[in-house]
C-alpha positions, 0 to 999 in steps of 0.5 A, a space after each residue: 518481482 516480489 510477492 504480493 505477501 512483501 507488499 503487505 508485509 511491508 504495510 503492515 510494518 508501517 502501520 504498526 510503527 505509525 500506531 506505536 507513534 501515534 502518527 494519525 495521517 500515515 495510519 490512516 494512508 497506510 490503511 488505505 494503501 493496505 486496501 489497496 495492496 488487497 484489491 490488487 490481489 484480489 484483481 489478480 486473482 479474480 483476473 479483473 483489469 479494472 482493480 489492478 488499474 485502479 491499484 496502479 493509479 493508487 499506487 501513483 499516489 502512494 509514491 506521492 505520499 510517501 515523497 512527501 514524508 521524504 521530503 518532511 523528515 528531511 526537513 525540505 523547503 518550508 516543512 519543519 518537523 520543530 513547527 508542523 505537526 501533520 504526521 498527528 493532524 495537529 492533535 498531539 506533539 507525538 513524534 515518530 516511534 523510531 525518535 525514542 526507539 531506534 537502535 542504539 537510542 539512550 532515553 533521558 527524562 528532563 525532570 521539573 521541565 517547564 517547557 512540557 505541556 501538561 501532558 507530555 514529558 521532555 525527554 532528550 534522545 542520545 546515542 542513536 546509531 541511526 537518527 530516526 529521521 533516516 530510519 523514516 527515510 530508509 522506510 519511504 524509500 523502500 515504499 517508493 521501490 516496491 510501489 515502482 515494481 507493483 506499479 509496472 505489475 499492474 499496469 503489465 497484469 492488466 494489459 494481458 487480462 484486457 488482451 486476453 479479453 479481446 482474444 476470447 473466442 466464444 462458441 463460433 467466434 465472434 461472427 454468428 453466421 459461421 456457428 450452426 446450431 445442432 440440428 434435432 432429429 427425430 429418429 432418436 428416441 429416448 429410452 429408459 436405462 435400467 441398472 
């Protein structure tokens, strides 16, 4: 399985490029993933089935957030990146960082474009490698793959913790009339020590 530092280092990833897009619905669920990595980290540590549960069940989520980006770059259904502007909350005409920035991307500012608001530029985006749309894509879907393997951590991490629990023996086990408590003799005497 991988270490939970690939989890993080993973998230973190996606959020800096979320921030660099201006891309507020991912950031905001990135950060919530983010915590919830931690939480399981610290429910591993701390041997606390409950946090790794609800890390489980966040996790579900995750992998359902992050089918929903799949399926917006991809342009599924009724979802089209040309109209709806949900990565932004509808705030902004910002795309993702990766649509200027990915590998091989030429950059060409249309000038005297009546077709920008005012504060936005028309640009046009040639030469790429790999179309960010992909490269979206390709990050969702490794999300998806280690969410799957955190997912069967979790769930697997705290079906031991709670039989662990269940198996615990305290002093004299679980049934109190087998324990008998040591008995106070009165021919012991206490007797000062000296050094």
């Amino acid at each position: 399985l991988p270490s939970p530092a690939v989890f993080q280092v993973a998230a973190l990833e996606r959020q800096i490029f979320d921030f660099l897009g201006y891309q507020w619905a991912p950031i905001l669920a990135n950060f919530l993933h983010i915590m919830a990595v931690i939480l399981g980290i610290f429910g591993t540590i701390q041997y606390r089935s409950r946090y790794l549960m609800m890390y489980a069940v966040w996790l579900v989520l995750w992998v359902g957030w992050n089918a929903f980006i799949i399926c917006f770059y991809l342009e599924v259904g009724r979802l089209s990146q040309d109209r709806d502007f949900i990565m932004t909350f509808n705030t902004s005409l910002h795309r993702s960082w990766w649509m200027e920035n990915g590998p091989g991307c030429l950059v060409t500012p249309v000038l005297n474009s009546n077709l920008a608001p005012e504060d936005h530029h028309v640009i046009t985006v040639s030469g790429c490698l790999l179309d960010y749309q992909y490269i979206e894509v390709v990050s969702s879907a490794t999300q998806i793959f280690l969410a799957l393997f955190g997912f069967v951590y979790a769930c697997y991490v705290s079906k031991v913790f709670l039989e662990e629990e269940d198996s615990f023996d305290f002093i004299g086990g679980f049934d109190s009339y087998g324990y008998q408590a040591p008995q106070k003799t009165s021919h012991l005497q206490l007797q000062p020590l000296y050094t």
